[in-house]
N, C-alpha and C positions, 0 to 999 in steps of 0.2 A: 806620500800620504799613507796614513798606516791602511795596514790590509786587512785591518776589520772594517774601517768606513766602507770599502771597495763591497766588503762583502753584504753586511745589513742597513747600514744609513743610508747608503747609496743605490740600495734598490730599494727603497721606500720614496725615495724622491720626488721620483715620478709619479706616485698617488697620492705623496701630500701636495704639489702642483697643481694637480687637476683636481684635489678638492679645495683648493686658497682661498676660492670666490665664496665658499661656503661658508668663513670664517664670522662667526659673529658672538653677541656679549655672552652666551650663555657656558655656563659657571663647569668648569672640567669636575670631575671624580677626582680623590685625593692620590698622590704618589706620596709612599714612605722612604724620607729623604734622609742620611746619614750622614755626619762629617765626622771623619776618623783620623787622629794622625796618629799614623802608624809604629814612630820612633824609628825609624830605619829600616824601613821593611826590606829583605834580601840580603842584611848582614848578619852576621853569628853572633853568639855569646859564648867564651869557652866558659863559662860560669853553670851555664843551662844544658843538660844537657838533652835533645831534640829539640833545640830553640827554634831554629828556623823550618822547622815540621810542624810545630804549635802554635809559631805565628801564623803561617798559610793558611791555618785550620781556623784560626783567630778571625781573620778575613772572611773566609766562609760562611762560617756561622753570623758573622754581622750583617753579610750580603741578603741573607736567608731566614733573619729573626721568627721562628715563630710567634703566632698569638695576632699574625695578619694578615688578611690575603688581598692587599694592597700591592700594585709593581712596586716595586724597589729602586731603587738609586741609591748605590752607596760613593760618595766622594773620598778619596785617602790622600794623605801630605806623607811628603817624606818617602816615598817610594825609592829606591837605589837601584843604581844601575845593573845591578846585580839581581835582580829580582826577574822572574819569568811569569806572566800572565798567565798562562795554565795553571799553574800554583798553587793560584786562589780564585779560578774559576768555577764556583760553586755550578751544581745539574740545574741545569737549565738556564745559564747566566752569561754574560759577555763584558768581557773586561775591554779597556781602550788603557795605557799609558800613553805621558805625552811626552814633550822633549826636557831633557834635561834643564835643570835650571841653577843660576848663582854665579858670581862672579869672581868666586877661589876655587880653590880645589875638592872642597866640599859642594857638594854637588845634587840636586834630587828630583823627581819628576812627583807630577801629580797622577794620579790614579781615578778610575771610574772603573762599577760593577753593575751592572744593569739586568734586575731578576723581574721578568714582564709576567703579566697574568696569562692564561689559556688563551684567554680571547685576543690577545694581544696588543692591546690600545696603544703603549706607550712605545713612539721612534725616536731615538737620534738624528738629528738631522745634520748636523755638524758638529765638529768640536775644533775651537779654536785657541790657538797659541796667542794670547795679549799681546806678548811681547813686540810685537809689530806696532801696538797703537798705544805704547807708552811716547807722552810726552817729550819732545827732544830735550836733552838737561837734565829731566828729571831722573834719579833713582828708585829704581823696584828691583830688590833684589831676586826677585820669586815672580815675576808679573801672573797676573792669575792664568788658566786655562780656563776656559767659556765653552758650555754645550748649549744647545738650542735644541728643547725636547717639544716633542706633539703629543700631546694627548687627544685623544678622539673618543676616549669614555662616554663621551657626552652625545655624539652623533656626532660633531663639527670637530675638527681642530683646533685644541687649543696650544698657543704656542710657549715657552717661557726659557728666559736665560738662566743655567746655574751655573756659579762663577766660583771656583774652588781655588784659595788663597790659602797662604803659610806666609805670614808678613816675620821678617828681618828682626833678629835677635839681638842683644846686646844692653849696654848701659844706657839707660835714658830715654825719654819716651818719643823723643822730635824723630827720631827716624821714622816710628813707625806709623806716626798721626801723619805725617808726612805721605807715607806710601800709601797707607786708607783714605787721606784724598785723592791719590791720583789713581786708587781703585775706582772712587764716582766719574773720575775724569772717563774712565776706559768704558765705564757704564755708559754713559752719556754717547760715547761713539761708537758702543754697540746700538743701543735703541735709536742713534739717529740714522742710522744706514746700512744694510745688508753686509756681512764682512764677506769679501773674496774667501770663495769657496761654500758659502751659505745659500742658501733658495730664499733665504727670509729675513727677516727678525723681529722684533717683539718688544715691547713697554715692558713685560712681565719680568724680573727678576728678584732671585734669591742668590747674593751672594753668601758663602760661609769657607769656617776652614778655623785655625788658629793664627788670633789677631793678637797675642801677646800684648793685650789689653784688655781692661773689666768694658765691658758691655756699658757703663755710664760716661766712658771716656768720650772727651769734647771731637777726637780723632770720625767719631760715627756720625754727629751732624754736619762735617764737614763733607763728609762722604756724600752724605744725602743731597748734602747744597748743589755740590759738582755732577754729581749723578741727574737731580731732577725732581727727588723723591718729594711727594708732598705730604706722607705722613710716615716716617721713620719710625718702624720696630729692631731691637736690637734686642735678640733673645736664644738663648736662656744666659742668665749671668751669675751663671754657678761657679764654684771652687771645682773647678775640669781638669787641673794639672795637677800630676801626685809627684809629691819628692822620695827620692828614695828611701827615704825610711815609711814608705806606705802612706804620710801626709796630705789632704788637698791643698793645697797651695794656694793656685793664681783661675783667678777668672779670664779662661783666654781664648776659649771656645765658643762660636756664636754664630749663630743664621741673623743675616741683616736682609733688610727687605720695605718695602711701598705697600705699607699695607691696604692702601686706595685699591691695588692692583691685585694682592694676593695675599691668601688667607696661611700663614704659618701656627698649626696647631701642637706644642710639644705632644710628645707620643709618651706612652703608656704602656710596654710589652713584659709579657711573664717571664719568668724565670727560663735558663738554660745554662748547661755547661761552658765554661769561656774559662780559658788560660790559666786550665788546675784550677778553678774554684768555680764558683756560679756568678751570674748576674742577670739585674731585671733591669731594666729601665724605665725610669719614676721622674717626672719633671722636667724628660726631652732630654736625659742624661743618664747613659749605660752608668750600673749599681753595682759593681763587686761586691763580692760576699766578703770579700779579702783584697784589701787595696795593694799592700805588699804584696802578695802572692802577683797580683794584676802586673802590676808595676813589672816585675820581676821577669815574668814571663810573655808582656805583650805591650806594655806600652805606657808611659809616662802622661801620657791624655787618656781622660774619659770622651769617649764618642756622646756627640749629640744626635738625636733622632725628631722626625717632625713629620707631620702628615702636611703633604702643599698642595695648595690646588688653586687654579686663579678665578679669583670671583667672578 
């Protein structure tokens, strides 16, 4: 078990237990939620020189957006083995990586950064490795990693899943409308039963991550079918991937979600320094001043940003 749960999840356990009984409809305060992939976080560039000093710092500063004073949750894809959690532990924050994933020699874990408020509303209560409750047969090259967060903003606890996914690359679309449904399948046997090593679980979920697919793709009501959802939002479905010559590309970044259950708001934050240039973030999608330059020094995705909170 990693020995962060050991140290913060896990002694909170014991006070979300004892307040469970308490739980009822009323509506959490909002968490500013991130999905970032990283391009290989913890590998070099002889191209760049400080690259992997300016990515850490890249992290950072995403964990830690000014212009809210909202807890944070930052999600990252593409984390490498090579990469050390202190790194990009922003003051005041708490990183989890998970287990490696993939089934070549290419290899990546997912990542979480968690920057709480003074008062401290927001726990981890677990985090889980999918890969146990993928479908026998089936292919997920990346199966997702699943936290279970409390929010107590409100007075009560409130509970929800966020599912952080990097679905499978290559020629053709079948593979990965493929794995986005057996993403709702995994849904579905999270919110039907507590997973070994969880206190709980919860109807409420946000999965996201890069679905190397536009957000209109038939791939997200399939999702929804298997999952449960009874009213599918798939947002934002913007041009998120830059090619190297500083281009946006491909719509392939997205928070999926029930919006019966829970309210995903794009976010809106000011300007700051990021990876030799600046950006803001305008329509729930980090805005480089300089796409190249971005690309260059930090990452072939633009991060999405959202304010969540469960109705």
């Amino acid at each position: 078990m990693n020995r962060w749960m050991h140290a913060r999840a896990w002694s909170k356990r014991a006070v979300f237990l004892g307040a469970a009984a308490m739980l009822s409809s009323t509506a959490s305060a909002e968490i500013l939620v991130t999905s970032q992939n990283t391009l290989h976080l913890g590998s070099g560039s002889s191209s760049v020189p400080g690259y992997l000093a300016g990515k850490n710092e890249f992290i950072r500063r995403l964990a830690i957006w000014p212009g809210s004073t909202l807890p944070r949750l930052t999600f990252l894809q593409e984390v490498m083995r090579t990469q050390d959690e202190d790194d990009i532990k922003p003051v005041g924050g708490e990183v989890i990586f998970g287990n490696l994933k993939g089934s070549t020699s290419y290899r990546e874990r997912y990542g979480l950064v968690l920057v709480d408020v003074p008062a401290d509303h927001v726990a981890i209560l677990c985090h889980v490795d999918t890969a146990s409750l993928v479908t026998a047969g089936t292919t997920l090259e990346r199966a997702p990693d699943a936290t279970l967060v409390s929010d107590t903003s409100s007075g009560r606890p409130q509970l929800i899943w966020f599912l952080n996914f990097h679905a499978i690359f290559g020629s053709g679309t079948t593979p990965r409308r493929a794995e986005a449904a057996e993403v709702g399948r995994i849904v579905a046997t999270l919110r039907g039963a507590t997973p070994a090593g969880c206190p709980a679980t919860s109807q409420n979920v946000v999965v996201m991550g890069d679905w190397n697919l536009p957000g209109t793709d038939r791939a997200f009501t399939d999702l929804a079918r298997n999952a449960g959802f009874t009213r599918l939002q798939v947002s934002p479905n913007a041009l998120t991937s830059v090619s190297a010559t500083g281009a946006r590309v491909s719509a392939y970044d997205h928070f999926v979600w029930d919006d019966s259950l829970v309210q995903v708001t794009l976010a809106t934050l000011p300007v700051q320094p990021f990876c030799n240039t600046t950006a803001t973030v305008a329509s729930g999608v980090v805005n480089p001043a300089n796409l190249l330059t971005f690309r260059r020094h930090c990452s072939d995705h633009l991060g999405i940003v959202a304010q969540v909170r469960v109705r």
